[in-house]
Backbone bond lengths (Angstrom), bond angles and torsions (degrees), N, CA, C in turn:
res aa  C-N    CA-C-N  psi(-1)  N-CA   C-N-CA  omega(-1)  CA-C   N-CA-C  phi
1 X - - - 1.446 - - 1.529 108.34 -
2 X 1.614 106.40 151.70 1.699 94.63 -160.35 1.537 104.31 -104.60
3 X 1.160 139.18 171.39 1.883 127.77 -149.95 2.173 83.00 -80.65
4 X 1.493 101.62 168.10 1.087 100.94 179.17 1.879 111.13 150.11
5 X 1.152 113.57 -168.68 0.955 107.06 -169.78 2.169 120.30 -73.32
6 X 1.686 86.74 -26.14 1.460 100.02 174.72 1.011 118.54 -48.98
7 X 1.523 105.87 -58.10 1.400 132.91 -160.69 1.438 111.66 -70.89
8 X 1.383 110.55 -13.44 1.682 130.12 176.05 1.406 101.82 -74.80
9 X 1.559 126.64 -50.82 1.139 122.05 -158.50 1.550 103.81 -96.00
10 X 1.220 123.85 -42.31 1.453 113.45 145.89 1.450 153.47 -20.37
11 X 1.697 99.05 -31.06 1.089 120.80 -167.45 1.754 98.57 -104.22
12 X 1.637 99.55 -32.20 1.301 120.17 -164.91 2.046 111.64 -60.60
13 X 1.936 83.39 -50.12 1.500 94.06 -174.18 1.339 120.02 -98.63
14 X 1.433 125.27 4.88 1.401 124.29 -136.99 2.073 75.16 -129.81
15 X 1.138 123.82 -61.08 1.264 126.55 -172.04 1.507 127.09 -93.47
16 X 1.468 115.54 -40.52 1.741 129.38 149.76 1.013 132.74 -65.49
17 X 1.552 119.71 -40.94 1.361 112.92 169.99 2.091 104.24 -98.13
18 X 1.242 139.10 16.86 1.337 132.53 147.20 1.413 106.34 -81.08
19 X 1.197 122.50 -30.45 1.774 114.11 -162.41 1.510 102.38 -109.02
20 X 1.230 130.48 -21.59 1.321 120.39 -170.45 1.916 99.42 -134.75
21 X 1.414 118.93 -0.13 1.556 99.38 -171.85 1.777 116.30 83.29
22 X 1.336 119.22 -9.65 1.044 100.41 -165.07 1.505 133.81 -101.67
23 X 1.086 110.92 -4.44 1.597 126.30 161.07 1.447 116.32 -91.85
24 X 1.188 134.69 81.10 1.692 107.59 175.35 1.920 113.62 -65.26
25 X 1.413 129.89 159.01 1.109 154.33 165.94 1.878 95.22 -48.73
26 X 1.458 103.94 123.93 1.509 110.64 161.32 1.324 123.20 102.60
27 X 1.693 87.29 -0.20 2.089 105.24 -179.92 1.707 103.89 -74.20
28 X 1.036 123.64 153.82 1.358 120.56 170.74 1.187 99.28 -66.59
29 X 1.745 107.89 166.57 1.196 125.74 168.75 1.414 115.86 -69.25
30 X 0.932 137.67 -20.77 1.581 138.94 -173.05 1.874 109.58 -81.94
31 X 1.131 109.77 -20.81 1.204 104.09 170.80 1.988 124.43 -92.44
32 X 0.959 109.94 -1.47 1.371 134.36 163.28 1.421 121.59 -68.73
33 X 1.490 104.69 119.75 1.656 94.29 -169.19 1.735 104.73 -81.31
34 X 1.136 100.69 156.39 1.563 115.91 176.17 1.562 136.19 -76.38
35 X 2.254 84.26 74.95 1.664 86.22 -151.98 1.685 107.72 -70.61
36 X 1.781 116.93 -23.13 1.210 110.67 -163.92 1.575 109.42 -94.19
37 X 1.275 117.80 20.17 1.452 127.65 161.76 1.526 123.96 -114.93
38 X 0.928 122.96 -12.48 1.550 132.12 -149.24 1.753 85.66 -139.70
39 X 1.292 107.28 103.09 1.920 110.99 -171.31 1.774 95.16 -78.32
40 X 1.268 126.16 -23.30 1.305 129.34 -172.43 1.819 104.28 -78.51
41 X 1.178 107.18 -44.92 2.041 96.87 177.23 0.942 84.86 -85.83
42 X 1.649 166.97 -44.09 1.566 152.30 172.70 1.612 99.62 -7.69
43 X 1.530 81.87 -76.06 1.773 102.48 -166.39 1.295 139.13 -49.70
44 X 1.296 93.77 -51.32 1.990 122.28 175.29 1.335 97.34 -91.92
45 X 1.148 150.52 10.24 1.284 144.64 175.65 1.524 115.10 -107.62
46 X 1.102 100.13 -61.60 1.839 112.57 155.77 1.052 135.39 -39.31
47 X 1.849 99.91 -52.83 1.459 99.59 -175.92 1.463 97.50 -85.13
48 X 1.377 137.28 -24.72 1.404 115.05 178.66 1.444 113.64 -70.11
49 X 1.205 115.67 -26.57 2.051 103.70 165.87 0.687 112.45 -84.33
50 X 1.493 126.35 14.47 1.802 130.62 177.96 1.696 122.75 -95.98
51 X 1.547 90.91 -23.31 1.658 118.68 -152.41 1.575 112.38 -55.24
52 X 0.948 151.71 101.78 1.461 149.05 -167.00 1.903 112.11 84.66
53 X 0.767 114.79 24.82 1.409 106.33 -165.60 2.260 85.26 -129.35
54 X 1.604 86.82 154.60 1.433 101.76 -175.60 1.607 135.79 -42.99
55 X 1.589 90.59 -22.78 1.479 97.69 -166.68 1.973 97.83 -115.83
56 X 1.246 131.00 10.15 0.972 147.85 -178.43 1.766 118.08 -43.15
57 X 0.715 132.56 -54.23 1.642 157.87 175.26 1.660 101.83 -58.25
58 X 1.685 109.84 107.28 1.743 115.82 -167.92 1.485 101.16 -121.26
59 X 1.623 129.29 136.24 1.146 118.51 138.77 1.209 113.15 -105.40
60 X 1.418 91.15 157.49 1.318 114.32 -174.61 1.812 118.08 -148.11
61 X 1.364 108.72 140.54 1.431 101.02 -164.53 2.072 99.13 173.95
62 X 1.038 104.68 -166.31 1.975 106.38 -170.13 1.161 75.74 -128.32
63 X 1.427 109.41 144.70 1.920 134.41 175.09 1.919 100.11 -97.82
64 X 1.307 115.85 176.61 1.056 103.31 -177.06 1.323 127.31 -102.89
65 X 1.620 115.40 35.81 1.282 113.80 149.93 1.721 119.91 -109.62
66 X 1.581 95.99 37.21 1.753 91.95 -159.08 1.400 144.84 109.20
67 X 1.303 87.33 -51.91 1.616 91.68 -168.98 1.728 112.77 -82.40
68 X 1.507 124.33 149.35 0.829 128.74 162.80 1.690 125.65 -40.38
69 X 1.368 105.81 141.66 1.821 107.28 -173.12 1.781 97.20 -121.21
70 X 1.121 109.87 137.52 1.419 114.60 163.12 1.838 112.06 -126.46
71 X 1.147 110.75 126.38 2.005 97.70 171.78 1.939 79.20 -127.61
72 X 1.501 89.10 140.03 1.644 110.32 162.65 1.912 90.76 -132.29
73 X 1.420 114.64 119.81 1.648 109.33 144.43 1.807 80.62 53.58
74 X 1.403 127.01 53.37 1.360 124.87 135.94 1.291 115.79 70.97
75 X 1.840 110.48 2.69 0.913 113.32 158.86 1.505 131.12 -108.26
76 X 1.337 129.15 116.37 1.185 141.18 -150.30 1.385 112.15 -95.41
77 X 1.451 136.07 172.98 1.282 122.51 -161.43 1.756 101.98 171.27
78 X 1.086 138.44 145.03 1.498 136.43 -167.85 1.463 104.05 -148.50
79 X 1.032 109.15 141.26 1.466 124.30 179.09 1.370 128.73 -139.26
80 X 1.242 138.12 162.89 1.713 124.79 157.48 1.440 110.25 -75.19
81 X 1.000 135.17 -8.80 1.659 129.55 177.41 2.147 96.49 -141.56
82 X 1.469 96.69 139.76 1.307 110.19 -175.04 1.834 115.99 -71.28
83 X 1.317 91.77 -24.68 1.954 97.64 146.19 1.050 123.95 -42.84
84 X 1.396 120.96 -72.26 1.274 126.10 -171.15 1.245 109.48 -65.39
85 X 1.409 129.56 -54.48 1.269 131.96 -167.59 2.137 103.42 -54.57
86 X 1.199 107.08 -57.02 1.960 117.34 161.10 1.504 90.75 -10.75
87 X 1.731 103.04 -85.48 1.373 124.03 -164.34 1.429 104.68 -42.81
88 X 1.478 142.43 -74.60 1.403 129.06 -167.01 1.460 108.25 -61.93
89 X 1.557 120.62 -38.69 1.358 88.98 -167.53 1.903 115.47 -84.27
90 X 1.496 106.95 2.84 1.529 90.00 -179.47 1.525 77.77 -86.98
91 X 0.702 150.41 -16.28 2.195 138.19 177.12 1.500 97.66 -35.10
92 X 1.770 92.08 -72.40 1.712 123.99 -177.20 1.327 98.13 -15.92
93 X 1.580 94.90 -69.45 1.889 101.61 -148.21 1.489 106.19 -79.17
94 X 1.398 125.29 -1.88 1.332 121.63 170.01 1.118 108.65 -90.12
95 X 1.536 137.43 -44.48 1.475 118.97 161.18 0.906 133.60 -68.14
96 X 1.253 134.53 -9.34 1.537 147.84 145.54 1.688 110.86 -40.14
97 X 1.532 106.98 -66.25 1.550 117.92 174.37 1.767 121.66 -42.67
């Protein structure tokens, strides 16, 4: 899925509001912060609904053709911006979990 507003609310209800309560299901999209554009709420957003919990521990870094790398909990994920890539792989590691 490509970064955007979906991928905001996806990210919003599926990973923030399971780990911390804080999105409920059925909010518009406009009130969702813009985790798969904005690499800074990616980061601090994730890892704070991430924080003590099993799959918590992320690398992150560019592979060597470029593209952005994300691993959350062994699940890996690549993107053109290190936002997006954040965003799919904490997806990954929650349906994995």
């Amino acid at each position: 899925m490509p970064a955007g507003r979906e991928m905001d609310r996806l990210v919003a209800t599926e990973i923030m509001a399971a780990f911390s309560g804080g999105f409920p299901a059925g909010q518009p999209t406009a009130v969702f912060p813009r985790h798969s554009t904005d690499e800074r709420a990616a980061a601090e957003r994730v890892a704070r609904a991430t924080t003590g919990r099993a799959w918590s521990t992320a690398d992150l870094g560019v592979n060597p053709n470029g593209e952005c790398e994300a691993t959350i909990a062994g699940a890996k994920a690549t993107a053109p911006t290190l936002a997006l890539a954040i965003c799919r792989a904490a997806l990954l590691a929650k349906m994995a979990s």
